[in-house]
C-alpha positions in Angstrom: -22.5 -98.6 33.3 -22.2 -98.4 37.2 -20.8 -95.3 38.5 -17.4 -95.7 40.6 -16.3 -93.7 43.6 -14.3 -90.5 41.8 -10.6 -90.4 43.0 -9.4 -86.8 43.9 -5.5 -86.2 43.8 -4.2 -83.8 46.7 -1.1 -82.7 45.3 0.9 -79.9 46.1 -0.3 -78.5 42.5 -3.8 -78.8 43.4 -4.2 -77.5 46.7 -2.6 -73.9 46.3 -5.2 -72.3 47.5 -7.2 -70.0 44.4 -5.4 -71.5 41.5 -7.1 -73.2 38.6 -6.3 -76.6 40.0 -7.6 -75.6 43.6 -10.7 -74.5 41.9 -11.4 -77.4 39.6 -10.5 -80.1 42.4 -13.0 -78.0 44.7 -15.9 -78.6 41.7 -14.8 -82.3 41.6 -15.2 -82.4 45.8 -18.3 -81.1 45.3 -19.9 -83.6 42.4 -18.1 -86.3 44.2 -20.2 -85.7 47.6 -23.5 -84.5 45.7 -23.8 -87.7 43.8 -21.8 -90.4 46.4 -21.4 -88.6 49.1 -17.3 -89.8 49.4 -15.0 -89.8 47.5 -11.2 -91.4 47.5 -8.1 -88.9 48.7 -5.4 -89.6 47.1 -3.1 -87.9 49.5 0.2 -87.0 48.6 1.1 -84.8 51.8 0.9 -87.9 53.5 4.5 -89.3 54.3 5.5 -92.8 55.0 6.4 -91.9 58.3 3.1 -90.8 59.3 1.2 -94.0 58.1 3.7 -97.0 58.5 3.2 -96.6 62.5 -0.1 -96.0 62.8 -1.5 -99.6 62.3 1.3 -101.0 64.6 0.5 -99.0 67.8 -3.4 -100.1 66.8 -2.4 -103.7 67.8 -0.4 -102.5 70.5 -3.5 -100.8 71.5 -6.1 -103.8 71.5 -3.9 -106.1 72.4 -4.2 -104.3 76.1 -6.4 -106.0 78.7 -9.9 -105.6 78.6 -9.8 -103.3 82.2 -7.1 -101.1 80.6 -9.6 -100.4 77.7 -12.5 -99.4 79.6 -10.7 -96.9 81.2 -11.2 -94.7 77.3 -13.7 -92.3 78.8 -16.6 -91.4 77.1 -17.2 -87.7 75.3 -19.9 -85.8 73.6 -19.5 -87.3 70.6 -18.7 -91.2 71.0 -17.8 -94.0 73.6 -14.9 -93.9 74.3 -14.3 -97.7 74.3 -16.3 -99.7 72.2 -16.5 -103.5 73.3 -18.0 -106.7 71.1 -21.4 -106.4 70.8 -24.0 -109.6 70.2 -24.8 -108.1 66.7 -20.8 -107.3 66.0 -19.5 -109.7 68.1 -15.7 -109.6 65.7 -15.7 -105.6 66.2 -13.8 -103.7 69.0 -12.8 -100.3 68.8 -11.7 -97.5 70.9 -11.8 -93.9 70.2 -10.5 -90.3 72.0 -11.0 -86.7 71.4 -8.7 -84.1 70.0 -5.2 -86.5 69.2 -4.6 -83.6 66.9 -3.4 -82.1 69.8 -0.4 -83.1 71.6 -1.5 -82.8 75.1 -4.9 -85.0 74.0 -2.7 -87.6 73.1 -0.4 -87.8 76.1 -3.0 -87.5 78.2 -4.3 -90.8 76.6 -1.4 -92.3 76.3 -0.9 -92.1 79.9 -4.2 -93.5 80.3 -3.7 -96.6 78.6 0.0 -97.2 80.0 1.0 -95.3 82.8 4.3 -96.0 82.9 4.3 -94.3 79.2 4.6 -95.1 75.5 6.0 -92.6 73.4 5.8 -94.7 70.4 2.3 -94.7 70.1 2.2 -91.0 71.6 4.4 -89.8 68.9 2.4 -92.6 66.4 -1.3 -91.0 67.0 -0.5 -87.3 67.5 1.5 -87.4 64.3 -1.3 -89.3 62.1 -4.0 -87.2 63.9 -2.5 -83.6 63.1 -1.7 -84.7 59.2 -5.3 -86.2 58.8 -6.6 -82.8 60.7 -5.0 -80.9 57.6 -6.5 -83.1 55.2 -10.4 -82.2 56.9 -9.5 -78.7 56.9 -8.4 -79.0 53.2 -11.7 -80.5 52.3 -14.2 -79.0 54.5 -12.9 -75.2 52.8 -12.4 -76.8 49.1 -16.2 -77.5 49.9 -17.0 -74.4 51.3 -15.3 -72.3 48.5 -17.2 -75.1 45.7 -20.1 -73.9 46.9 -19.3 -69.8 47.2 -19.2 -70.0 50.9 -16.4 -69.5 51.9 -16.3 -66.9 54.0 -17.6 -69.0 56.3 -15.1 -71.9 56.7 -12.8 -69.8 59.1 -15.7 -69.6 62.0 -16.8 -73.2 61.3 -13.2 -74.4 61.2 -12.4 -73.1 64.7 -15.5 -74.5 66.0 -14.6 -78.3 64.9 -13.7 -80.9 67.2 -12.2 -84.0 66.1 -12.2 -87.8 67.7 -9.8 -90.5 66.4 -11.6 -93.9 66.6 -8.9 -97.3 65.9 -10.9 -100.3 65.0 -10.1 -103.8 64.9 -12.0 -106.5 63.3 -11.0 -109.7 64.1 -10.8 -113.0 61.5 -14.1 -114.2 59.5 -15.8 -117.1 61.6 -13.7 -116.9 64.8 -15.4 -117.2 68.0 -18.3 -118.3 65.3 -18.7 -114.7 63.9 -18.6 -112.8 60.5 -17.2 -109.8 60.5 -20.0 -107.9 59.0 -21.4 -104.2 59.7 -25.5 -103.0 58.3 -25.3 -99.9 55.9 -25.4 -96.6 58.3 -24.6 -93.6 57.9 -22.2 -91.5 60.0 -23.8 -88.3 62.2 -20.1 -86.4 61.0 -19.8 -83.6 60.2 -17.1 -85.2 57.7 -15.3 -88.6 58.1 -12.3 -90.0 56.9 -11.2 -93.8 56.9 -7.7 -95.3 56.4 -7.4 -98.9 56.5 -4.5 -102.0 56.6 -4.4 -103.9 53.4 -7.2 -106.2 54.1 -10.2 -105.0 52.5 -13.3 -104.8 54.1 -15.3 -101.0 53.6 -18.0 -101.1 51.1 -19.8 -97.4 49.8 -23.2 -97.1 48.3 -22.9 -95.6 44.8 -25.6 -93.0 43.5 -26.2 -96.4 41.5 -27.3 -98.1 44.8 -24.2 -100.2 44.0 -21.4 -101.6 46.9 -18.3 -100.8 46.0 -15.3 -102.0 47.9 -12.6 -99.5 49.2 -9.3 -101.1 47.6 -6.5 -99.3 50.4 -3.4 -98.4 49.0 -1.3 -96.7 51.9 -1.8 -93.0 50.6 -5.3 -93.9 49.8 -8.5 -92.5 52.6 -11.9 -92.9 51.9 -13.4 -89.5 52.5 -17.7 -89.2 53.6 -19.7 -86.6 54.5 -22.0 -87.3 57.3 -25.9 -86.6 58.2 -24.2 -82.8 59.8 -23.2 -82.4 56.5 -25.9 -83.2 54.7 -28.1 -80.6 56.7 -25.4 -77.9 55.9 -25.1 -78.0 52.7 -29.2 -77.9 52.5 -29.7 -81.2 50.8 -27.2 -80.7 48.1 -24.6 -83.4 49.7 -26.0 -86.6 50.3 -24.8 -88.7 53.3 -22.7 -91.7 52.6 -24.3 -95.3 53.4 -21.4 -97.8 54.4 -20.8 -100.5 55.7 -17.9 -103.1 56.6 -18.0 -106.8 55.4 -14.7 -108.7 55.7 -14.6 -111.9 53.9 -10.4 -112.1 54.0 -9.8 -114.9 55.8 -7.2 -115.9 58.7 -6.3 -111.9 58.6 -7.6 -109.5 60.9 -8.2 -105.8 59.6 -7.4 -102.6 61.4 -9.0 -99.8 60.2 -8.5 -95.9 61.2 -11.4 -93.5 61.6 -11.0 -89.6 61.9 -14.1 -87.9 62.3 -14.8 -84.0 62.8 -17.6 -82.8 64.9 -19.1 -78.7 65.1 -19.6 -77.7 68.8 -21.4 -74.7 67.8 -24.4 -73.9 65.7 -24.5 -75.5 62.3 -25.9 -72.6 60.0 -26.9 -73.0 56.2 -25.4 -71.1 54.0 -27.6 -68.7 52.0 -25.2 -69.0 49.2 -27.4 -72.9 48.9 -30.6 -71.8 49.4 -32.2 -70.4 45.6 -35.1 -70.4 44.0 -33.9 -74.3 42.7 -32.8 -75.4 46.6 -35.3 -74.1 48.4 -34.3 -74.5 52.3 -34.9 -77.9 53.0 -33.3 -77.6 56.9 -33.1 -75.2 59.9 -30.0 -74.4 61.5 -28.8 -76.7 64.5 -26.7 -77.8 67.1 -24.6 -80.7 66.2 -24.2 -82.0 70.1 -28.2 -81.6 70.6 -28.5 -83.2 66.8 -25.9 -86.4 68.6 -28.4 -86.2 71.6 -31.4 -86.9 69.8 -29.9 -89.6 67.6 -28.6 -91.7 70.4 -32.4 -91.4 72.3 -33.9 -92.9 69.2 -34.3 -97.2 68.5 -31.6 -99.3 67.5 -33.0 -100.0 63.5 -34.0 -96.2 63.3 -30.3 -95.6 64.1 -29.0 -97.2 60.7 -31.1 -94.5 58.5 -30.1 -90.7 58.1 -31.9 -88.9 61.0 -31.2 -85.4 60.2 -34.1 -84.6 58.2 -36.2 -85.9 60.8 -34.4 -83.5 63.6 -34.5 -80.2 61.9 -35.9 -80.6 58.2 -38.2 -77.5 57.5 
């Protein structure tokens, strides 16, 4: 029988930090990401409030002219504004750095419309912070899963975080498919909430596609090539990819992805005489560098063996 994508429950049970349910949904985090790399959050913490807005102010956002867009500056770890490309020509998407923070996101905001828009201000920085908690949640369940855990705090206050919105417009208009080749994300961990029209597919351990079904509590959680080097191998990086075949609807789809701006270090808690070291510790920004030098089809594959595998 294929193998599905494990669904983890955050409840308020299971995420009291040292309990037996904090330990046992850190083991599950952990097989989930070894043998997928994703899993499904089930996130419980995550009020209607926070998630009914969020897609509304995403059409607010695209709906703004093209010039207005462009003006999404650019960072370390994305552009800011992504326009239709030839080979995605029903994809648009627009990202900016740190809306976890309030200041981030009025500064933004004030970008877009200069005469203000609290509603999307208030929309972003309150989606942003809960889905912050969430990574944090993870990234030290995983940490901990693997006896590392006194480690989280330093790597924890070295993450950065971008929020990408993405919008992909109806199958077969302007004579495209909305349709995205398997990649993997150079994250450190990345987690996708989507409208109700389906449209993210995973690779199982199975080399199956399995489809994301959203429910509006429901994120698809990956770990990224960063990762993957951390954990020495042990995590695998998730392949993905979009394919939309809903038609007459358009999908909006929210990205949160977290980024280290120091030096990635592996653990010696992973490295045994069963793991040998497999990578050398590295600078996530120079590992982004390098992967944007390389060729368009080389881009789809994981590239972090190739930039610091031992």
């Amino acid at each position: 029988m294929a193998s599905k994508v494990p669904v983890i429950v955050f409840s308020e049970e299971s995420t009291g930090p040292r309990t037996k349910s904090w330990m046992r949904a850190c083991d599950e985090i952990v097989q989930a990401l070894e043998h997928h790399g994703c899993f499904i959050a089930e996130y419980e913490g995550f009020r209607p409030e926070l998630r009914d807005p969020i897609f509304g102010v995403a059409k607010e956002l695209f709906d703004l002219p093209h010039e207005t867009k462009v003006r999404s500056p650019d960072s370390s770890y994305s552009k800011g504004y992504i326009p239709h490309y030839p080979g995605t020509p029903l994809l648009e998407g627009l990202n900016f750095d740190g809306a976890e923070k309030l200041d981030a996101c009025e500064k933004f905001t004030a970008l877009m419309w200069p005469s203000g828009n609290a509603r999307f201000c208030k929309a972003a920085y309150s989606y942003a912070s809960a889905i912050a908690k969430l990574e944090k949640l993870v990234t030290r369940m995983v940490f901990e899963g693997y006896g590392a855990g006194k480690y989280c705090d330093s790597h924890t206050e070295s993450t950065a975080y971008v929020l990408r919105f993405l919008k992909y417009k109806k199958p077969g208009e302007d004579g495209g498919n909305a349709y995205q080749i398997a990649h993997t994300d150079k994250t450190f961990l990345s987690i996708l909430h989507q409208n109700n029209v389906r449209g993210l597919e995973v690779m199982t351990k199975d080399g199956e596609w399995v489809t994301f079904e959203p429910s509006p509590s429901s994120f698809m959680v990956m770990a990224g090539d960063a990762c993957m080097g951390w954990s020495n191998g042990r995590i695998k990086a998730c392949y993905h990819k979009v394919d939309v075949q809903e038609e007459r609807l358009v999908r909006y789809s929210v990205g949160f992805f977290s980024y280290n701006t120091g030096k990635i270090e592996i653990p010696k808690e992973l490295i045994d005489q069963d793991h040998p070291q497999q990578f050398k510790s590295f600078s996530h920004l120079d590992f982004l560098r390098f992967y944007h030098k390389i060729d368009g089809h080389t881009k789809l594959q994981s590239q972090i063996k190739v930039y610091c595998g031992v």
